[in-house]
C-alpha positions in Angstrom: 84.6 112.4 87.5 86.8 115.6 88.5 90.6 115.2 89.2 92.6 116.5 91.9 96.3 116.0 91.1 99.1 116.1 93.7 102.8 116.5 92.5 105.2 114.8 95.3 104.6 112.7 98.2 106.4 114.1 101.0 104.9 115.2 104.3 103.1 118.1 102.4 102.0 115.7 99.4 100.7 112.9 102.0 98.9 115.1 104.5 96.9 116.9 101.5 95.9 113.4 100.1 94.6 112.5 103.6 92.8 115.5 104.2 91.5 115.6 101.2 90.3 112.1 101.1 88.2 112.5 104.0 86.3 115.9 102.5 85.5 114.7 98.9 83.3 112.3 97.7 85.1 109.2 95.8 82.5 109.4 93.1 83.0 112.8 92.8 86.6 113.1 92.9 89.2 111.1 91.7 92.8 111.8 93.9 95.9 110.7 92.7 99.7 111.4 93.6 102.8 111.1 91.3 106.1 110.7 93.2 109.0 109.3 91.1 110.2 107.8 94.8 108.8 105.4 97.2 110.7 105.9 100.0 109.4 108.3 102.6 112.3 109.6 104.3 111.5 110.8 107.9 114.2 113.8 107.4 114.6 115.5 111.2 115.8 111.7 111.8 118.7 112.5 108.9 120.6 115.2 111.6 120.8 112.0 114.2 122.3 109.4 112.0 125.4 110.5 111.6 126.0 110.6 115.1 124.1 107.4 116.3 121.9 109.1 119.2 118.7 108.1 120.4 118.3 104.9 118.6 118.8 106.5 115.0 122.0 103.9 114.4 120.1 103.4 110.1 118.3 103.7 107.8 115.4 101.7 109.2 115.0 104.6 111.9 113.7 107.1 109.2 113.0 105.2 105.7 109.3 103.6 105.5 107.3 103.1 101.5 105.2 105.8 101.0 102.1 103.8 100.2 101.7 102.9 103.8 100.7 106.4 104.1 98.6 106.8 101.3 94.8 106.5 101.9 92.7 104.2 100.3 90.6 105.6 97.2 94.1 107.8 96.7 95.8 106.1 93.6 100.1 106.6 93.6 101.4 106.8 90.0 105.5 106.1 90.3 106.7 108.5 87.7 109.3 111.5 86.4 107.1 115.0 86.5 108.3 116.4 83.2 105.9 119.4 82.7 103.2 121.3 83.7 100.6 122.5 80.6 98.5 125.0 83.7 96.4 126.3 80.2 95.3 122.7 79.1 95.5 121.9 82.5 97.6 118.5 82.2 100.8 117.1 83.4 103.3 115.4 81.4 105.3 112.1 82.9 107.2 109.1 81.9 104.1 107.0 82.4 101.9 109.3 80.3 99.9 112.6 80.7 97.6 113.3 83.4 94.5 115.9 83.7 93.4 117.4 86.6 90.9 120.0 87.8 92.3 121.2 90.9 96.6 120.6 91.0 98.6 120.6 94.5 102.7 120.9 93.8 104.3 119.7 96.6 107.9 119.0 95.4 109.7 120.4 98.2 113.4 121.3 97.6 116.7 119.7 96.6 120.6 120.2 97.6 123.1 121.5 94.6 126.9 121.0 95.8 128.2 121.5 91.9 127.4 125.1 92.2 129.6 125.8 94.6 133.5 124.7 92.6 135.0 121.5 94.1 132.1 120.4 96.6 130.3 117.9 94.3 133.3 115.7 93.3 134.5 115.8 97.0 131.4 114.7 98.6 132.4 111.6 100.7 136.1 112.0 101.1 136.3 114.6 103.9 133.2 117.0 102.2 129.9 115.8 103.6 126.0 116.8 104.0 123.5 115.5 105.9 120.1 116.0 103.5 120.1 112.6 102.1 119.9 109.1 103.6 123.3 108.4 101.6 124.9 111.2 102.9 124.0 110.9 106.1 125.2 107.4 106.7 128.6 108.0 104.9 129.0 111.0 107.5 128.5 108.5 110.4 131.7 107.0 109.0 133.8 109.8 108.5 132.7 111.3 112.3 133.1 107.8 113.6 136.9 107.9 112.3 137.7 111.8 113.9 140.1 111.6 116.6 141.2 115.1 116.5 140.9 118.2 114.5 138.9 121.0 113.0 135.4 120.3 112.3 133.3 122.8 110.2 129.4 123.3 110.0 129.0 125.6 106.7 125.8 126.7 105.6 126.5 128.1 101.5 123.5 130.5 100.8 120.1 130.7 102.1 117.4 130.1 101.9 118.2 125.8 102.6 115.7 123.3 103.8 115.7 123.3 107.5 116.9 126.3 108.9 117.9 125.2 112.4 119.8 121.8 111.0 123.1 123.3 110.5 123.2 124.7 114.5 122.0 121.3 115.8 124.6 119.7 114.3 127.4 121.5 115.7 125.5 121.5 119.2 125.5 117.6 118.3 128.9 117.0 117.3 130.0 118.8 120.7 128.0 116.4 122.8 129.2 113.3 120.5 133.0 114.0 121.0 132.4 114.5 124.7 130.3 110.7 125.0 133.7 109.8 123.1 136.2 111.9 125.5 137.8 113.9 122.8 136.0 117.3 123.1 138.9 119.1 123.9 141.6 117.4 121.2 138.3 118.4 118.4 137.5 122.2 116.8 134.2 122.9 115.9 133.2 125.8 114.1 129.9 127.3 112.2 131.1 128.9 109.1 127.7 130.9 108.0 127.1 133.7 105.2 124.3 135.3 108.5 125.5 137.7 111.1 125.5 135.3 113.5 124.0 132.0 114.6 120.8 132.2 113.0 118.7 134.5 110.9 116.6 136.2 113.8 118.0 138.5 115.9 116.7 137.3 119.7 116.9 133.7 118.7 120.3 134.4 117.5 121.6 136.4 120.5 120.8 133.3 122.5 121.6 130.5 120.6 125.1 132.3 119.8 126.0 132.6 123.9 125.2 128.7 124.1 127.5 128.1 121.3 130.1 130.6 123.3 129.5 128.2 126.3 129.6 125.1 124.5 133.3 126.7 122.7 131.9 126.1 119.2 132.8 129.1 117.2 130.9 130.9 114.9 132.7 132.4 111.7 129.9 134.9 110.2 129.5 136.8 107.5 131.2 134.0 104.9 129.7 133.5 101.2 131.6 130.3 99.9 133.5 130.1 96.9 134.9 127.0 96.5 136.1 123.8 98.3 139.9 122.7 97.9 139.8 119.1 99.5 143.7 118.7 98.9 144.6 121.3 100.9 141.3 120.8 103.2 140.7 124.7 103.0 137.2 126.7 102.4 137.3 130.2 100.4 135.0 132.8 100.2 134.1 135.2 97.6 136.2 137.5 100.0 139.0 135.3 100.2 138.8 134.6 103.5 140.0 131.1 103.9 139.0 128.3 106.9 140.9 125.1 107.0 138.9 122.0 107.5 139.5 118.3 108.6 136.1 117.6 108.6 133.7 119.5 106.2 130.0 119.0 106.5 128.0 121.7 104.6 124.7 122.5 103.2 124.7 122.8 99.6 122.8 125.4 97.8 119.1 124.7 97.9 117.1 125.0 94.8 113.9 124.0 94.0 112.4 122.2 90.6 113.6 123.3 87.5 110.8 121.3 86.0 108.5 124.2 87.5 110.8 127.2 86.1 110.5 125.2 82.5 106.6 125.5 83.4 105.8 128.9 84.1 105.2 128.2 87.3 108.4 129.5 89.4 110.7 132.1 90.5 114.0 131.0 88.2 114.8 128.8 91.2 112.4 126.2 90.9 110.2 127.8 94.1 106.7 128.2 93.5 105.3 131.7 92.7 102.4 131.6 95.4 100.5 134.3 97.3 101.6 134.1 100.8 98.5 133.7 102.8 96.2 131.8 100.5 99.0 129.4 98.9 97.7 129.8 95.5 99.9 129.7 92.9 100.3 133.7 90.7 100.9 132.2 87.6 97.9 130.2 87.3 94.2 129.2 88.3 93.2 125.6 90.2 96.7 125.6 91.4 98.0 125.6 95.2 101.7 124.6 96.6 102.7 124.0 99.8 106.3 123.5 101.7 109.7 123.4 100.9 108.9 124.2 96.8 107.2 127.3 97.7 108.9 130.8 98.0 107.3 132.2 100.9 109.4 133.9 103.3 109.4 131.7 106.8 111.4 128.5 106.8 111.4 125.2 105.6 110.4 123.0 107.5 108.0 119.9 108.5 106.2 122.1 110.8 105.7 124.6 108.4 104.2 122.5 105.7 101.9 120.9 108.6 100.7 124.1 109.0 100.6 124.7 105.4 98.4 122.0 104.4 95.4 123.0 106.7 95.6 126.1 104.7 95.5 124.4 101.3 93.0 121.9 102.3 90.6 124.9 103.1 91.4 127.0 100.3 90.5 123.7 97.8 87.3 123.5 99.5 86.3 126.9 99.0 87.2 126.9 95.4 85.4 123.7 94.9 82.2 125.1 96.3 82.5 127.9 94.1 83.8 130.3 96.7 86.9 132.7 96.4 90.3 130.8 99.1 89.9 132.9 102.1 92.2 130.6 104.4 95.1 132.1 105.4 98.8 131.5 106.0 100.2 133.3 108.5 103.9 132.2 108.3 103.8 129.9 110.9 106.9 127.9 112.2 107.4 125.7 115.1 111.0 123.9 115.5 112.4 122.0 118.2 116.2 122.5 117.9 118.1 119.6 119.9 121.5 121.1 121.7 122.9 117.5 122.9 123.0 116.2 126.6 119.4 115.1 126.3 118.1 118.9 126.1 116.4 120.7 123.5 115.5 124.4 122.7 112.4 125.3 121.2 111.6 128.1 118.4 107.6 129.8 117.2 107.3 132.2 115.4 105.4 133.6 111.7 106.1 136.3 109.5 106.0 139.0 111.1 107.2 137.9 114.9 110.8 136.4 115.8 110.9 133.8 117.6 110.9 135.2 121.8 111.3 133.6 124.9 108.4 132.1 126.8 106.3 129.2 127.9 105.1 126.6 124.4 101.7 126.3 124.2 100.2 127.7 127.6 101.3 130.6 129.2 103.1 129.9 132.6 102.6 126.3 132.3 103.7 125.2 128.8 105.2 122.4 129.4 107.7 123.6 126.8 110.3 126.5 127.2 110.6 128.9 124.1 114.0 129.8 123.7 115.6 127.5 126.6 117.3 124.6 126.5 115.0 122.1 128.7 114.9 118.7 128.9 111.4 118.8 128.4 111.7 120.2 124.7 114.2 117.1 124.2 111.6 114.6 125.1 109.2 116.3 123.0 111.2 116.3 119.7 112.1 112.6 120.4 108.4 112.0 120.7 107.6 114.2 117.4 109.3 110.9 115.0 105.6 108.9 116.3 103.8 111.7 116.2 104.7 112.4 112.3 104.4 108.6 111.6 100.8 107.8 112.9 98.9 111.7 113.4 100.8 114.5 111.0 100.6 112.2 107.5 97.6 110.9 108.2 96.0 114.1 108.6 94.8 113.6 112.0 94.3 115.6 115.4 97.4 115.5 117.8 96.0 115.8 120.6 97.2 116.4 123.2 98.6 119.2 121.1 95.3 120.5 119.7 96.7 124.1 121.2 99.1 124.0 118.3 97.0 125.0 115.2 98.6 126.7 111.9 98.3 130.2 113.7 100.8 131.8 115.7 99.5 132.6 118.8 101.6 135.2 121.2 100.5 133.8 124.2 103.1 132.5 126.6 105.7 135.1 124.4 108.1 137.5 126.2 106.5 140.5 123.8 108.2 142.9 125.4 111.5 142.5 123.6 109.8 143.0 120.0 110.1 146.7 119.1 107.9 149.3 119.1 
């Protein structure tokens, strides 16, 4: 009996165990996943909490056990990942070592507020985050309790999980204190170490003029230093100071230092992994996928959706004896909601920006690339079902079969990319 092992059961961990369920023979192939959690934490549904929109009001709206969405034949091993041995090709846990023959690491990332001096120890007291089901709810306390004052959305260092979060929630937090008639007696600002509102120049030319409109300010250019909760002030490496009422930030992202201790990462935890195939460098019978991999596009659900097609082909081929000729293309699709029921929408790979255009069929859509519709709202409400009963269960989503793990430029504005 052969062994595929899978390290994490998050979206990328679940949807390879599905896949791979369904393509290998159960007395051929023995699957198991080790996760030292059993919560499954639906995390776009973490942004909406602290604000109590669209039904997210707690932790029932994004928190379901993990074993709901693990196939049958797939055995789930609740256990601390301690080491990887990729020459004796085992695992060490604290329930034991485990073999494999083919590994999948799919540990995704983690937030680090004590690198940045006084965050950590002023988390929940006027510092807050929203990457954690903890943090998120004690943010809907401290919003709740905001009657006036300066608000500030700081993003530390990139790269971070979710790179359109940190601009929804300031989009968010303008339409919240409007539904609560303070908008005008409320600051909110976007304190970010980019050149402007996000990382891409297009997307961020027009995501920055509907922050203009929206009188949410964007302070760029800003590397925190340190927090000083007593006198509610932000400093940069600079100097540069921003005073604060409200702080919600995202922390330094790092990935597992548990794969560093390995031989397996990048000296932050990421995953060493040729960009198109998804294979690990450092070592044979190996793949990664999502937020624990250091491939340059973002980190995001979509992303490891599209990852995972990759990685199931790539095991295939390798387990017929043939060299992984899948590829990754860098493929990212994100809705990013802007509040008042309206959404924008973002695709876009490694080597094309996002553009403005019609999502998936060009003229028709329905979706609008780079505008703030309606339509895009009602499909990233309708993405929390979609994730629950198609995405980790590895099946088609129709009627979204357009959108496959290749960018595609049809319905894209090309004009606007240079020459």
């Amino acid at each position: 009996m052969k062994k595929l092992l899978i390290l994490g059961s998050g979206t990328g961990g679940t949807v390879i165990a599905n896949g791979m369920r369904k393509k290998l023979k159960s007395s051929e192939w023995d699957i198991t996943i080790i996760d030292k959690n059993l919560d499954h934490i639906y995390q776009p549904g973490l942004l909406f909490l602290p604000f109590k929109l669209y039904g997210y009001n707690d932790e029932t709206a994004v928190r379901k056990d993990k074993k709901k969405f693990i196939p049958s034949g797939v055995n789930f091993v609740q256990a601390e990942i301690k080491l990887v041995d990729h020459k004796k090709k085992t695992v060490e846990t604290s329930a034991g070592k485990h073999s494999y023959d083919m590994l999948v690491v799919a540990l995704g990332c983690d937030v680090h507020p004590e690198e940045i001096e006084g965050m950590e120890k002023s988390l929940g007291s006027g510092v807050n985050m929203f990457y954690t089901l903890d943090s998120a709810m004690q943010l809907q306390k401290d919003l709740a309790k905001i009657e006036k004052g300066r608000v500030i959305m700081n993003i530390a260092e990139l790269p971070y999980k979710c790179p359109v979060a940190p601009l929804e929630f300031v989009y968010l937090a303008d339409y919240y204190f409007t539904l609560k008639g303070i908008r005008d007696q409320v600051e909110i600002a976007l304190v970010t170490p980019m050149d402007g509102a996000f990382s891409k120049p297009i997307a961020s030319k027009i995501l920055g003029s509907t922050m203009g409109d929206k009188n949410i300010k964007i302070i760029p250019k800003f590397s925190i230093a340190s927090v000083d909760n007593k006198k509610k002030k932000i400093t940069s490496y600079e100097k540069h100071e921003e005073p604060y009422d409200l702080l919600v930030s995202v922390p330094p992202n790092r990935g597992s230092d548990m794969l560093d201790d390995s031989g397996l990462a990048n000296g932050s935890g990421y995953m060493d992994v040729d960009p198109q195939t998804l294979k690990s460098k450092k070592a044979d019978f190996i793949y990664a996928l999502g937020d624990v991999t250091d491939v340059k596009t973002s980190k995001a659900g979509s992303v490891t959706h599209f990852m995972a097609d990759v990685v199931i082909e790539n095991l295939m081929h390798e387990i017929n004896g043939k060299q992984p000729s899948q590829e990754f293309d860098g493929h990212s699709n994100c809705f990013i909601e802007s509040g008042f029921k309206k959404a924008f929408l973002i695709d876009f790979n490694y080597t094309v920006e996002p553009l403005p255009g019609k999502f998936p069929m060009a003229g028709i859509g329905p979706f609008g690339l780079l505008k703030d519709t309606k339509i895009n709202h009602m499909g990233k409400m309708a993405f929390r079902n979609m994730y629950w009963e198609k995405i980790l269960k590895h099946k088609p989503l129709a009627p979204f079969g357009l959108v496959t793990n290749k960018m595609s430029l049809t319905g894209k504005d090309t004009s606007l990319l240079k020459k």
